[in-house]
TITORPA-247261 format. One record per residue (C-alpha): residue number from 1; residue in three letters; x, y, z. Coordinates in Angstrom, 3 decimals. Example, Ala and Ser with C-alpha at 12.3 -4.5 7.8 and 13.67 -1.06 7.14 Angstrom:
// residues 2
<site 1, "ALA", <12.300, -4.500, 7.800>>
<site 2, "SER", <13.670, -1.060, 7.140>>
This chain:
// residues 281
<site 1, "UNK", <-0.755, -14.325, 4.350>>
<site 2, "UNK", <0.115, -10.938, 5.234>>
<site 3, "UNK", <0.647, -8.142, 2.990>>
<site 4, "UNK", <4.058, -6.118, 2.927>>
<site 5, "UNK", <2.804, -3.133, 4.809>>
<site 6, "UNK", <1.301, -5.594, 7.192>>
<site 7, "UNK", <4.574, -7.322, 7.788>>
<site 8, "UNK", <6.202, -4.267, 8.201>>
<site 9, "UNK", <4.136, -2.959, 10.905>>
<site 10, "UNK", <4.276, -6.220, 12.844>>
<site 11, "UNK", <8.108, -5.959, 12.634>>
<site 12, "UNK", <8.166, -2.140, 13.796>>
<site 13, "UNK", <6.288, -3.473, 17.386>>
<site 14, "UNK", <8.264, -6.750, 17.227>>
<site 15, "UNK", <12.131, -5.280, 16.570>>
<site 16, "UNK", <10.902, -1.841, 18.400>>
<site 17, "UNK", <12.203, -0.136, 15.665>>
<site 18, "UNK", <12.452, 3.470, 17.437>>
<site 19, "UNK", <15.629, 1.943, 19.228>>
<site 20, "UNK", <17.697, 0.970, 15.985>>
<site 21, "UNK", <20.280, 4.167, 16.034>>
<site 22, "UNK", <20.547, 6.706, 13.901>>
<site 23, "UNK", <23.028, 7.972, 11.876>>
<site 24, "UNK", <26.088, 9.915, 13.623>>
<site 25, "UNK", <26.328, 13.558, 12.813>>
<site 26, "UNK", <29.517, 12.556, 11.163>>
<site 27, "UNK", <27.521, 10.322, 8.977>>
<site 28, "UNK", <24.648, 12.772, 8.467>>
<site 29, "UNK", <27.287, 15.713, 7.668>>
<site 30, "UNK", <28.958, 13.298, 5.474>>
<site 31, "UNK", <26.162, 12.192, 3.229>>
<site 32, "UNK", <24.634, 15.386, 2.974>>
<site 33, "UNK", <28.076, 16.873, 1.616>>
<site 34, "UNK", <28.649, 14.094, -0.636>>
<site 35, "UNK", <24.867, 15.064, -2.069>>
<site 36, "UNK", <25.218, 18.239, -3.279>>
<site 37, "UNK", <24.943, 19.475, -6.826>>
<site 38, "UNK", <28.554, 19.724, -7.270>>
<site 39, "UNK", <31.086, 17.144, -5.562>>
<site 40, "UNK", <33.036, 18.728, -2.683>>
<site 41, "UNK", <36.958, 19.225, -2.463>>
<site 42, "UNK", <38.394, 16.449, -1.392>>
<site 43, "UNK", <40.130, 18.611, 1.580>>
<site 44, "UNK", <36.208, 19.191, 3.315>>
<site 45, "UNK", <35.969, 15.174, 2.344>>
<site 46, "UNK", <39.346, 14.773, 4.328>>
<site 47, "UNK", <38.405, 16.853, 7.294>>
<site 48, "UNK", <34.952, 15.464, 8.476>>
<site 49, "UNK", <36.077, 12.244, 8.252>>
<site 50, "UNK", <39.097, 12.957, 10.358>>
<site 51, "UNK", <37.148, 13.997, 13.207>>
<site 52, "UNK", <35.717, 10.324, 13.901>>
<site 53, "UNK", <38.609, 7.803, 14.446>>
<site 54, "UNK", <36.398, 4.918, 14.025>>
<site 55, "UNK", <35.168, 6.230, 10.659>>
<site 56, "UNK", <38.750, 7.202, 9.458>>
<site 57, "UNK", <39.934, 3.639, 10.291>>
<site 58, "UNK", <36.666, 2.032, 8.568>>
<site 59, "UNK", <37.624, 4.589, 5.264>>
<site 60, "UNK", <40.994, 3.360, 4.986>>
<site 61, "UNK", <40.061, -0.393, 5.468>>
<site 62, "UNK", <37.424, -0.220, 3.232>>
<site 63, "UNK", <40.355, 1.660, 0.207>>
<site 64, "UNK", <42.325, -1.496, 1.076>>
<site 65, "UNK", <40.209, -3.786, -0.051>>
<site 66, "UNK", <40.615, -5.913, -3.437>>
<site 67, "UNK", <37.949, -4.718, -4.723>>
<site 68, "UNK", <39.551, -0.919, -4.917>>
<site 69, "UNK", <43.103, -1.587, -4.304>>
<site 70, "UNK", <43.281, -4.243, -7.164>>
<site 71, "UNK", <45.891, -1.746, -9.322>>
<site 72, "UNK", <47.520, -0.697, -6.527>>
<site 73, "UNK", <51.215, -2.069, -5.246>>
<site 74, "UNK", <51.281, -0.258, -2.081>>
<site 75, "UNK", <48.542, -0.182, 0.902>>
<site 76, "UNK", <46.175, 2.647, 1.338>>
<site 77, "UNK", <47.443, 4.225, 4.870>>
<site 78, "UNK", <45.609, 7.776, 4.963>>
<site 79, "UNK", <42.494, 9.343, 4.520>>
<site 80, "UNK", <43.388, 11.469, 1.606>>
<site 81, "UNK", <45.003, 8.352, -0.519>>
<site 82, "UNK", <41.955, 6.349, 0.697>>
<site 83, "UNK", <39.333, 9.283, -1.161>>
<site 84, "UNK", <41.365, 9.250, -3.694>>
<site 85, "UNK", <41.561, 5.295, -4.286>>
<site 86, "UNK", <37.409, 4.663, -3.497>>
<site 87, "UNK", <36.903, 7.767, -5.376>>
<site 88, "UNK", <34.418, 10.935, -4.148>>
<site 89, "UNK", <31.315, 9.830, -6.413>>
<site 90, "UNK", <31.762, 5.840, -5.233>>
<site 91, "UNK", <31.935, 6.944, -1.408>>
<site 92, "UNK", <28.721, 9.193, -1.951>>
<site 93, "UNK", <26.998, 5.607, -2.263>>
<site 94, "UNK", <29.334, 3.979, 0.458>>
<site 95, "UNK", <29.104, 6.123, 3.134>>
<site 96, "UNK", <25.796, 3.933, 4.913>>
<site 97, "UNK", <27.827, 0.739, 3.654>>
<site 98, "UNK", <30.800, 1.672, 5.545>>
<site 99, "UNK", <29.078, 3.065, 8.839>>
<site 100, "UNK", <27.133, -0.352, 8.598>>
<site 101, "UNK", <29.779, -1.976, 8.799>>
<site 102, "UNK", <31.954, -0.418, 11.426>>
<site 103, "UNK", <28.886, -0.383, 13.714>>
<site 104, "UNK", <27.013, -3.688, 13.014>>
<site 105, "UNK", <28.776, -5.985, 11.075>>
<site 106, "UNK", <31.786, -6.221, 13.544>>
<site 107, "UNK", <29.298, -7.211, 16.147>>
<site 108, "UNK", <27.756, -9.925, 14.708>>
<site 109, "UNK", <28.515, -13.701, 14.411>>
<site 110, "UNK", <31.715, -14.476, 12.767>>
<site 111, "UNK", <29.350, -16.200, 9.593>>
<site 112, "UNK", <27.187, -13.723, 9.433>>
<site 113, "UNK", <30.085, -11.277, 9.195>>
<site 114, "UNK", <32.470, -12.780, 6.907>>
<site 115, "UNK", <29.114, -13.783, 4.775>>
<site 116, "UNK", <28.019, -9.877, 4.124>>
<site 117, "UNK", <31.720, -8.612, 3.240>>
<site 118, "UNK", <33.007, -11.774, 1.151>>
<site 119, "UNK", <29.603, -11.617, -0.966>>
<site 120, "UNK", <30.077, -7.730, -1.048>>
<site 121, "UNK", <33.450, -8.144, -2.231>>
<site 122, "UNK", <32.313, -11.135, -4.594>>
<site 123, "UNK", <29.239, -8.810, -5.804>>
<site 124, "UNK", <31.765, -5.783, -6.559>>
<site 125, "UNK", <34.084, -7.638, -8.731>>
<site 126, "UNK", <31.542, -10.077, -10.448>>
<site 127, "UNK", <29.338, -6.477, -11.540>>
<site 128, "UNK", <32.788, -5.816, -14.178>>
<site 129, "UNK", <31.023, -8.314, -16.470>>
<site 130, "UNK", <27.704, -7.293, -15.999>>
<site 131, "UNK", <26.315, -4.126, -18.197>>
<site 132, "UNK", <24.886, -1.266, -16.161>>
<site 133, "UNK", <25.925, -2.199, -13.200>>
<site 134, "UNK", <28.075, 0.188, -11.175>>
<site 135, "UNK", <30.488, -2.097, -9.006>>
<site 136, "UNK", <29.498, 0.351, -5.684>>
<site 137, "UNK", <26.045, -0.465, -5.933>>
<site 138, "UNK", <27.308, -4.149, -6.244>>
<site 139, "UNK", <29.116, -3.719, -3.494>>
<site 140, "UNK", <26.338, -2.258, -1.328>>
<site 141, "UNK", <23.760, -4.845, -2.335>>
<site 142, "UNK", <25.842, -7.657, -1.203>>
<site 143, "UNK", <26.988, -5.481, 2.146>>
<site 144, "UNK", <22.973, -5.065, 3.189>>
<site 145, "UNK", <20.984, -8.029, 1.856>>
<site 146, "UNK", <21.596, -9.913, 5.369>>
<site 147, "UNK", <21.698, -6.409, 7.457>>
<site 148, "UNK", <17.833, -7.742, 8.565>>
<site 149, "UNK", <20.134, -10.617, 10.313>>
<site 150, "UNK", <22.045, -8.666, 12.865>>
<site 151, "UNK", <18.434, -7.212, 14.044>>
<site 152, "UNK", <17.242, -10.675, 14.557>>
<site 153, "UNK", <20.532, -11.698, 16.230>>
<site 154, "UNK", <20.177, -9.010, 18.530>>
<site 155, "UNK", <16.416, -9.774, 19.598>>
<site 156, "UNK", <16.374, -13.388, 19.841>>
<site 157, "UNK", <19.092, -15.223, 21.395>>
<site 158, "UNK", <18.743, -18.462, 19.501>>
<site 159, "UNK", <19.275, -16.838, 16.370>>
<site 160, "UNK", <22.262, -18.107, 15.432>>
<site 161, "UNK", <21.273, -21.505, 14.987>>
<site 162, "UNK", <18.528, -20.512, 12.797>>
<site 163, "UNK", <20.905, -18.557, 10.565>>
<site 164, "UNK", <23.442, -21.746, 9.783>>
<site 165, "UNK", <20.273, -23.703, 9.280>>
<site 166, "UNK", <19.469, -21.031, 6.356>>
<site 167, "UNK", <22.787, -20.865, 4.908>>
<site 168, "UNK", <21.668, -24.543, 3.735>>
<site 169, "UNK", <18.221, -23.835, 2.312>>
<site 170, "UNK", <18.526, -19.843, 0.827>>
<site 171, "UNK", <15.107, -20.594, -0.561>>
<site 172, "UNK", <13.299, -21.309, 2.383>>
<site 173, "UNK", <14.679, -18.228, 4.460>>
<site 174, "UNK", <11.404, -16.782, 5.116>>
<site 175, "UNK", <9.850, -19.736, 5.641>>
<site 176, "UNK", <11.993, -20.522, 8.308>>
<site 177, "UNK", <12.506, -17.210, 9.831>>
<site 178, "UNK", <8.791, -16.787, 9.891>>
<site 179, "UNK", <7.853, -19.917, 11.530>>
<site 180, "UNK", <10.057, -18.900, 14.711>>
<site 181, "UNK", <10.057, -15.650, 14.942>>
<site 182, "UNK", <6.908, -14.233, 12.580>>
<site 183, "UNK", <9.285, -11.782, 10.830>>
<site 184, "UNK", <12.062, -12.428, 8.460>>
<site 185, "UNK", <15.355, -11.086, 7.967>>
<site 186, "UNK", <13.768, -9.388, 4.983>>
<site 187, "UNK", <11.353, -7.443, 6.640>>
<site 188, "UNK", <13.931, -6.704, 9.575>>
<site 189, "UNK", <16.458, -5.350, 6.764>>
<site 190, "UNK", <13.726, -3.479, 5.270>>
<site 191, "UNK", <13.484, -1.656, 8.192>>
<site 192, "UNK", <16.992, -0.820, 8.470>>
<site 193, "UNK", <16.952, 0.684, 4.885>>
<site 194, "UNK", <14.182, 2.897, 5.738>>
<site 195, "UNK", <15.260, 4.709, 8.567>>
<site 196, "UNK", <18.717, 5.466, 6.799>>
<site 197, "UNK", <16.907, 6.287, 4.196>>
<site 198, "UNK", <18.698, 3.619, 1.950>>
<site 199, "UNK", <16.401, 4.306, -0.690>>
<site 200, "UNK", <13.714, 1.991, -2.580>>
<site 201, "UNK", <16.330, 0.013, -4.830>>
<site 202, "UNK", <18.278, -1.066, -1.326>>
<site 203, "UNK", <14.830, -2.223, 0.396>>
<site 204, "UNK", <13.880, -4.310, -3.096>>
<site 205, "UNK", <17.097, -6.275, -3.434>>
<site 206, "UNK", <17.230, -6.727, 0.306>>
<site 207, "UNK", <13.319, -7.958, 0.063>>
<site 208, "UNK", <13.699, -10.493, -2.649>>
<site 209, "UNK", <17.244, -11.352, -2.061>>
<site 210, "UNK", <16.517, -14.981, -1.603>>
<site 211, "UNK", <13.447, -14.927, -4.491>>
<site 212, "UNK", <13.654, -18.151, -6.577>>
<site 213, "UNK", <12.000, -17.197, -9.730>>
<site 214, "UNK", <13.842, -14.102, -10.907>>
<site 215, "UNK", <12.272, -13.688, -13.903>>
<site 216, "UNK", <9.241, -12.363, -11.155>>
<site 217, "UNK", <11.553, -9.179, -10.848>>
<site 218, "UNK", <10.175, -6.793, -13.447>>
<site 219, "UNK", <12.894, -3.946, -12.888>>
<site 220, "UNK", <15.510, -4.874, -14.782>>
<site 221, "UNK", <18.880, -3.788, -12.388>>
<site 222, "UNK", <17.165, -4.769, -9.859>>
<site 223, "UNK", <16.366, -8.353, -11.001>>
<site 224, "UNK", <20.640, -8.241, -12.255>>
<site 225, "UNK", <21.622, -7.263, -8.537>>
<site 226, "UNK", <19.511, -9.543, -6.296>>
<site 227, "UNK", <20.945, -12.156, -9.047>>
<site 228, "UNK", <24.434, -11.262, -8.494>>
<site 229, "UNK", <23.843, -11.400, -4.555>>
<site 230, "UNK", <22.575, -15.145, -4.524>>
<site 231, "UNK", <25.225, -16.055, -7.239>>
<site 232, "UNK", <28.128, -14.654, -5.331>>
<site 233, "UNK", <26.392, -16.076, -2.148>>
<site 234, "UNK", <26.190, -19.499, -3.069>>
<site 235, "UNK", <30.096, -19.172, -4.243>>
<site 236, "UNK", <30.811, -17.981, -1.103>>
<site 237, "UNK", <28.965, -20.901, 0.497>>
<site 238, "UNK", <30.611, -23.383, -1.662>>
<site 239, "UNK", <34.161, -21.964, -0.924>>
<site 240, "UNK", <34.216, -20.868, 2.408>>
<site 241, "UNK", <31.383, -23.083, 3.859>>
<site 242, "UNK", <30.996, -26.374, 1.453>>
<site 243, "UNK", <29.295, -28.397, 4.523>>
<site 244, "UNK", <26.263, -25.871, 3.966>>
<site 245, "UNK", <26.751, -26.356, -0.323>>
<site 246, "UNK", <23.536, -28.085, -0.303>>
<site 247, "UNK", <21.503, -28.905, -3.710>>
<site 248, "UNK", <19.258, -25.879, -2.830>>
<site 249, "UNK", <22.556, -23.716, -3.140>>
<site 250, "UNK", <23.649, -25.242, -5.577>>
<site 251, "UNK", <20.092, -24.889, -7.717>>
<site 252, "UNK", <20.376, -20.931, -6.431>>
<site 253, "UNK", <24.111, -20.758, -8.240>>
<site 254, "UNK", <22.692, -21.806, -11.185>>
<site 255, "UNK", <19.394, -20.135, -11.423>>
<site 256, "UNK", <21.113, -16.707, -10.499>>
<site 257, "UNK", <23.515, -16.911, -13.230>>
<site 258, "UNK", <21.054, -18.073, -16.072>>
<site 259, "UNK", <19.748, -14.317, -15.541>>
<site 260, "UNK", <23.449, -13.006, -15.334>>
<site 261, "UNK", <25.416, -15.127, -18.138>>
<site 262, "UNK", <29.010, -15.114, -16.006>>
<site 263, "UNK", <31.405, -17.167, -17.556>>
<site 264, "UNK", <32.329, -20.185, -14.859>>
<site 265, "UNK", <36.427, -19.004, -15.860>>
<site 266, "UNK", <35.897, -15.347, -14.687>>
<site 267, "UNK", <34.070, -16.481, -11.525>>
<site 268, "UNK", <36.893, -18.954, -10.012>>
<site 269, "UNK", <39.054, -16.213, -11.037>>
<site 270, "UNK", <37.272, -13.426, -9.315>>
<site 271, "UNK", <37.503, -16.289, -6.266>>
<site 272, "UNK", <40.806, -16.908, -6.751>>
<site 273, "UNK", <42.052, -13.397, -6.162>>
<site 274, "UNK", <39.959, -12.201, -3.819>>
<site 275, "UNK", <40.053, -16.011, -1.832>>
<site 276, "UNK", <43.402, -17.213, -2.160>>
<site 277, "UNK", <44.252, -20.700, -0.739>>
<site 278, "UNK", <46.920, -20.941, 1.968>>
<site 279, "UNK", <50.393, -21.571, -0.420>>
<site 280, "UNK", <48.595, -19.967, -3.623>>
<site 281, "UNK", <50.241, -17.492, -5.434>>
């Protein structure tokens, strides 16, 4: 079996890794503003963004969503509001998130998609009853876990069938992955995180995020976070996808929330608002 670094260099040659894109300058001048000792007026914040359209409309959709717009009555509908509503210290740590997923995640599958922002979303407002847990690094974990997917989509032309077939057996991910392709999504995603410099606590959660025995994890918010990605995945699953709700799932629901101690009432409520049914109220 190979080691991690071994992996890794297999999957540089195999994804050609010079050719995943780097950041925009937008991006770049973003994060690096957002970074500083002392946080920024929220004019400069305003300003940069305004000068990419894509990135303004990505800003605003991202303030809209329940998972920041919960207290609000009215839609977010400009920049300024949207900064105000994510908040300048939460869109330090979103900024990769939300070039992700104007660039990548709107290109992918529709499963693979929907998968990444309903778990984010899940991930975000599950990490309220979870200590230490900021609901932005929720947010992020369950945004990037799969991001090793929409490399693999884009080499191998089959992939897509080998992604449904994982939704039904999360344990068995690398297996699977590995026996077609010799990479994984993991590795792939790994990747990803190192070039935007996504930093070590990104590339763990997105390397174990299918790991069966948790209590392996020895860093504690590390071990909470990959826990709270495979519970809200498997709700997910279960909700939007019950054909794929397989035992496996099923066993990953419960085994993720034996480390996280959710109450089952706050997680079909956390569903029920952020997944209404058609007619619900």
């Amino acid at each position: 079996m190979l080691t991690i670094k071994e992996q890794i260099e297999h999957a540089k040659t195999l994804f050609e890794i010079d050719k995943i894109p780097a950041l925009p300058k937008e991006i770049l001048k973003l994060n690096e503003l957002l970074s500083g000792l002392q946080l920024p007026e929220t004019n400069e914040i305003v300003k940069l963004i305004s000068q990419n359209m894509n990135l303004t409309a990505e800003v605003i959709k991202t303030a809209n969503y329940p998972l920041f717009s919960k207290h609000r009555a009215a839609d977010v509908t400009s920049i300024r509001d949207a900064v105000d509503v994510i908040g300048v210290k939460s869109l330090k740590s979103l900024v990769m998130g939300i070039y992700y997923s104007m660039e990548y995640l709107g290109r992918a599958r529709t499963e693979i998609n929907q998968l990444s922002l309903n778990t984010a979303s899940l991930c975000g407002f599950l990490s309220e009853r979870v200590m230490h847990i900021r609901s932005d690094q929720a947010y992020l974990g369950g945004l990037f876990y799969n991001s090793g997917c929409i490399i693999l989509a884009t080499k191998f032309k089959d992939y897509d069938e080998v992604f449904m077939e994982c939704l039904a057996a999360p344990y068995h991910t690398k297996q699977i992955e590995n026996e077609r392709y010799t990479s994984s999504r993991n590795v792939a995603g790994l990747l990803l995180a190192k070039k935007w410099q996504l930093g070590k606590s990104m590339g763990h959660i997105i390397y174990q995020a299918h790991k069966k025995h948790l209590p392996e994890i020895e860093d504690d918010s590390i071990r909470t976070l990959v826990a709270l990605v495979q519970l809200s995945e498997a709700c997910i699953i279960e909700h939007e996808m019950p054909e794929y709700f397989t035992e496996e799932v099923a066993l990953m629901r419960e085994n993720a929330n034996q480390e996280l101690m959710i109450a089952e009432e706050d997680i079909r409520e956390a569903i029920d608002y952020l997944f209404p049914q058609p007619g619900s109220f």
